[in-house]
N, CA, C and O of each residue as an XYZ file, in Angstrom:
368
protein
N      77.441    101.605    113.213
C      78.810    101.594    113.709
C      78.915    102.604    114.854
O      78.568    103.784    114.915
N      79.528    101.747    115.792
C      79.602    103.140    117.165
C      80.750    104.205    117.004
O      80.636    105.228    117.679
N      81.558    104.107    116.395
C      81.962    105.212    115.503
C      81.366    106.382    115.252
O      81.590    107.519    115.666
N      80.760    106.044    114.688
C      79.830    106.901    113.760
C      78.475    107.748    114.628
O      78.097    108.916    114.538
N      78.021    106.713    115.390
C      77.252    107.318    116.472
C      77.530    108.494    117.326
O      76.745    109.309    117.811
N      79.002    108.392    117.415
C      79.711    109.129    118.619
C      79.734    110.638    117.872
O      79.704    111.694    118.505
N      79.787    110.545    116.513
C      79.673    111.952    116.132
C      78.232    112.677    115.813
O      78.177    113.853    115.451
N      77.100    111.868    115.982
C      75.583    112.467    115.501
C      75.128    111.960    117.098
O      73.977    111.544    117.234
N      75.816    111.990    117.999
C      74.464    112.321    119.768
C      75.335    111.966    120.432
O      76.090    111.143    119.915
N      75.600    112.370    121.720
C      76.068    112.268    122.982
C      75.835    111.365    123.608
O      74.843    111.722    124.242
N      76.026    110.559    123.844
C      75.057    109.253    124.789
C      76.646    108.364    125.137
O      77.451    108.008    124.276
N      76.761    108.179    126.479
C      77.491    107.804    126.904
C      77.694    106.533    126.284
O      78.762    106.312    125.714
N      76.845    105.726    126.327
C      76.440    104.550    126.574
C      77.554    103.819    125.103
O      78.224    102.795    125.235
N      77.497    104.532    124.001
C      78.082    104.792    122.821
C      79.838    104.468    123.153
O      80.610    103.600    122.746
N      80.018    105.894    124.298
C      81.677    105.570    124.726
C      82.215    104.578    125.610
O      83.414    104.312    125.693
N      81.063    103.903    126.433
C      80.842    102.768    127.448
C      81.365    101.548    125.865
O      82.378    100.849    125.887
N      80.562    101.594    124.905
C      80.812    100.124    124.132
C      81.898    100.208    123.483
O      82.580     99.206    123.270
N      82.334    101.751    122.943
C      83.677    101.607    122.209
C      84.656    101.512    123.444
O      85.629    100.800    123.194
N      84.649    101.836    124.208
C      85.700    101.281    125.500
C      86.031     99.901    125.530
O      87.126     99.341    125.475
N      84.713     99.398    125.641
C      84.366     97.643    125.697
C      84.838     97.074    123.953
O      84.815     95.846    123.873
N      85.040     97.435    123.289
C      85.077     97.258    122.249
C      86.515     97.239    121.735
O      86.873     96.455    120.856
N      87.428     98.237    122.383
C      89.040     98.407    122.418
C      89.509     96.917    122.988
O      90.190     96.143    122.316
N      89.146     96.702    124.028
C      89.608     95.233    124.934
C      89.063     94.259    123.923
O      88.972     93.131    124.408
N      88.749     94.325    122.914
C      88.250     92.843    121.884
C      89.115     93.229    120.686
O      89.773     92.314    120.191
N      89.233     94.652    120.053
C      89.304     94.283    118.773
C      90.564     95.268    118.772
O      90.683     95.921    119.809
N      91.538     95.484    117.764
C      92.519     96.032    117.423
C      91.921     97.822    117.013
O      91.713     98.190    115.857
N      91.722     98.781    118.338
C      91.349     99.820    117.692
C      92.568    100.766    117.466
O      92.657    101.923    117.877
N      93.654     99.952    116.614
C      94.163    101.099    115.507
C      94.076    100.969    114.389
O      94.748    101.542    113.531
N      92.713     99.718    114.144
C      92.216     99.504    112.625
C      90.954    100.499    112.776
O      90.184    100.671    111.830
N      90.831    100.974    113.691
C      89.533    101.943    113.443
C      89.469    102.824    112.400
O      88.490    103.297    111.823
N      90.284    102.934    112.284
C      90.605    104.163    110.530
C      90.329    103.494    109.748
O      89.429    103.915    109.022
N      90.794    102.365    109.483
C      90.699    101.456    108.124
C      89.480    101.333    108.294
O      88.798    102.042    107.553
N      88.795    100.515    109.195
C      87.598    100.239    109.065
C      86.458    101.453    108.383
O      85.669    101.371    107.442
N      86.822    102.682    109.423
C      86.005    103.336    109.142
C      86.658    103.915    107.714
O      86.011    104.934    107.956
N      87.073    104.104    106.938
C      87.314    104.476    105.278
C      87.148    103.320    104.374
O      87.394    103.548    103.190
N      86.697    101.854    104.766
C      86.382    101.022    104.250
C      84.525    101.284    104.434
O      83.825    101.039    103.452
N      83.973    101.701    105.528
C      82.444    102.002    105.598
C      82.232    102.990    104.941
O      81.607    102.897    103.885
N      82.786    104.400    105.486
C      82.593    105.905    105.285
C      83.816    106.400    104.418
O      84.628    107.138    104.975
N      83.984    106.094    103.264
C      84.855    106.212    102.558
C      85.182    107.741    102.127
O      86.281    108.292    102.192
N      84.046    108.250    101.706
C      84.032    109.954    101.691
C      84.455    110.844    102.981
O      84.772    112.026    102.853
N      84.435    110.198    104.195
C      84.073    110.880    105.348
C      85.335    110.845    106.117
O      85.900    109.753    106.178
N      85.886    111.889    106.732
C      87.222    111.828    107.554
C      87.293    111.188    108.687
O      86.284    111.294    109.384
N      88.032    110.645    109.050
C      88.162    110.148    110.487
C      88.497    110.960    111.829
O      88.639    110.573    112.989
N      88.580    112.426    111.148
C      88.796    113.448    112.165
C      87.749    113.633    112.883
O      87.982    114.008    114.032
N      86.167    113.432    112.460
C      85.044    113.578    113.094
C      84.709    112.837    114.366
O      84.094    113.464    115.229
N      85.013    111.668    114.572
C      84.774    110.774    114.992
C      86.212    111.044    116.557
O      86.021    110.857    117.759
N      87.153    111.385    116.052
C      88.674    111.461    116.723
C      88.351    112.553    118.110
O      88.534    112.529    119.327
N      87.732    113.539    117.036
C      87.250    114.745    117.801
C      86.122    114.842    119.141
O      86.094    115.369    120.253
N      85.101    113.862    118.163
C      84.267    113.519    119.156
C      84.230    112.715    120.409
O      83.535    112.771    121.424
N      85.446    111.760    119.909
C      85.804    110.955    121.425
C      86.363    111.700    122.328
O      86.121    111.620    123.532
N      87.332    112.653    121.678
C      87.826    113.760    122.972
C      86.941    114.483    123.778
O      87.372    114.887    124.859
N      85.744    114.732    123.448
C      84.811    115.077    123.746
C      83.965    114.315    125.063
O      82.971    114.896    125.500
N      84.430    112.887    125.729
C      84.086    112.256    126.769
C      83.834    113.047    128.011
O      82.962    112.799    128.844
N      84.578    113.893    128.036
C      84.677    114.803    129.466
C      83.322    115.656    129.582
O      83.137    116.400    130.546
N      82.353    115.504    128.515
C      81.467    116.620    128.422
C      79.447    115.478    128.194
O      78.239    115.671    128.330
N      80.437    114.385    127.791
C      79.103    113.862    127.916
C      78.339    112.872    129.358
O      78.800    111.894    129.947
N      77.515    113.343    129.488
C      76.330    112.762    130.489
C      76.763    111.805    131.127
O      76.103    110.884    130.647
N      77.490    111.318    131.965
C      76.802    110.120    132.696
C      75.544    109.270    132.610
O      74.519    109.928    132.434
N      75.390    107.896    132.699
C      74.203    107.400    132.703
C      74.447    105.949    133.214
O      75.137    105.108    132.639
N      73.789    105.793    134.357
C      74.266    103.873    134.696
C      74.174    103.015    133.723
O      73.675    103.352    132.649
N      74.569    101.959    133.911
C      74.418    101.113    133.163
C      74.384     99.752    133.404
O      74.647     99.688    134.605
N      74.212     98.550    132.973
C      74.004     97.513    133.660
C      75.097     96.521    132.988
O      74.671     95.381    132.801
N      76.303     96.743    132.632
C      77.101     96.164    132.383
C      77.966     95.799    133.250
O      77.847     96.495    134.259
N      79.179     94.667    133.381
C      80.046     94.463    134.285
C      81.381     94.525    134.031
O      82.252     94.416    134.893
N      81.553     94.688    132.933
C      83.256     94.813    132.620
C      83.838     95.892    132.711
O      84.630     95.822    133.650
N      83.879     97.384    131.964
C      84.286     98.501    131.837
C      83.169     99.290    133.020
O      82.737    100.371    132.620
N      82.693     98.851    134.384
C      81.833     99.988    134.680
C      82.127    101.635    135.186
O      81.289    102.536    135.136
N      83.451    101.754    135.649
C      83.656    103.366    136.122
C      83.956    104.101    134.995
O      84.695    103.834    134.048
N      83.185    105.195    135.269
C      83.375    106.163    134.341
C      84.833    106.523    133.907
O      85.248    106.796    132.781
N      85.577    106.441    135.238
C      87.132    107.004    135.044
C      87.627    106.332    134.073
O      88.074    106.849    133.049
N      87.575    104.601    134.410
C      88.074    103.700    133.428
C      87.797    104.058    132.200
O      88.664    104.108    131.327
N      86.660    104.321    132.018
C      85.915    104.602    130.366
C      86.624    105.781    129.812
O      87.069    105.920    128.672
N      86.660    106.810    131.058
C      87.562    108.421    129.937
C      88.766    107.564    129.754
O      89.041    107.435    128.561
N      89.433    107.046    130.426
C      91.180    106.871    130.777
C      91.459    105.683    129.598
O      92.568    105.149    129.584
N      90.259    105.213    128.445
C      90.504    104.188    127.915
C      90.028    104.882    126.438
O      90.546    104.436    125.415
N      88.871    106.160    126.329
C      88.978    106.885    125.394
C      90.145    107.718    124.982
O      90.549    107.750    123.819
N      90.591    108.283    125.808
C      91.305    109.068    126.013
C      92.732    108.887    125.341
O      93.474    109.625    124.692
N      92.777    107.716    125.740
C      93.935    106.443    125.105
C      93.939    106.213    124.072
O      95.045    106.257    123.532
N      92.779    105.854    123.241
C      92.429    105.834    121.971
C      92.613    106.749    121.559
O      93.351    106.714    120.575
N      92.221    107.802    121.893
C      92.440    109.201    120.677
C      93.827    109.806    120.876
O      94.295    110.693    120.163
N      94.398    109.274    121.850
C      96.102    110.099    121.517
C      96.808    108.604    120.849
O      97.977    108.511    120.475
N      96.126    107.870    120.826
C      97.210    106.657    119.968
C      96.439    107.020    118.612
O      97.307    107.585    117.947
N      95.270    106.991    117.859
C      95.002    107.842    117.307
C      95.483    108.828    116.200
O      95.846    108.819    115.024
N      95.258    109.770    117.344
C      95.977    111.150    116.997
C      97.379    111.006    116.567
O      97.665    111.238    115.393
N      98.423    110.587    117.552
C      99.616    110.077    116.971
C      99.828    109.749    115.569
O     100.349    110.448    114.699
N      99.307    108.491    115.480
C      99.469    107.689    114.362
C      99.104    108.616    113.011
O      99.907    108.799    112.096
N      97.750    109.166    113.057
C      97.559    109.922    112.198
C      98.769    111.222    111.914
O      99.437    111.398    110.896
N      98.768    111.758    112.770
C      99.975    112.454    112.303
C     101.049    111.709    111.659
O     101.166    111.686    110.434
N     101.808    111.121    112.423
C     103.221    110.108    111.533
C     102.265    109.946    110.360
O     102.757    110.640    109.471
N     101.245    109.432    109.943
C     101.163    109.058    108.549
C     101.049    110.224    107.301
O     101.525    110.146    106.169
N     100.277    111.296    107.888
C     100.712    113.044    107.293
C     102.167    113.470    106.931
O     102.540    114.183    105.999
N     102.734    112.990    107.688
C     103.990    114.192    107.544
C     105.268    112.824    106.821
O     106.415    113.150    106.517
């Protein structure tokens, strides 16, 4: 799960597919999903680590849909404050 990846190595390529991966699938089931896989495991790890885009590597790639980097932070980035949001409202 690229989820899960994003918190054990840096590799762009990881935030390149969950980018590509937002434009297909509903990622504000990403929680569910991931406590339906990683049931023990918080979803804060993973939340944290996407914020973390600004710090990982560049690396080309040979894809054609999502290719600028900007696009890719500006679509993580997105994810983790819709995210973040949500998780809160469901805390309090």
């Amino acid at each position: 799960m690229k989820l899960n990846a994003v918190c054990g190595r840096d590799e762009y390529k990881d935030y390149y597919d969950l980018a590509e991966l937002s434009t297909l699938t509903g990622f504000r089931e990403w929680p569910v999903f991931w406590a339906k896989v990683y049931p023990k495991s918080d979803p804060i790890s993973w939340i944290v680590a996407l914020a973390h885009i600004g710090s990982v590597v560049d690396v080309p790639l040979w894809r054609n849909s999502v290719q600028d980097r900007n696009v890719v932070e500006e679509i993580i980035r997105m994810i983790v404050k819709e995210i973040s949001s949500s998780s809160e409202r469901d805390l309090f």
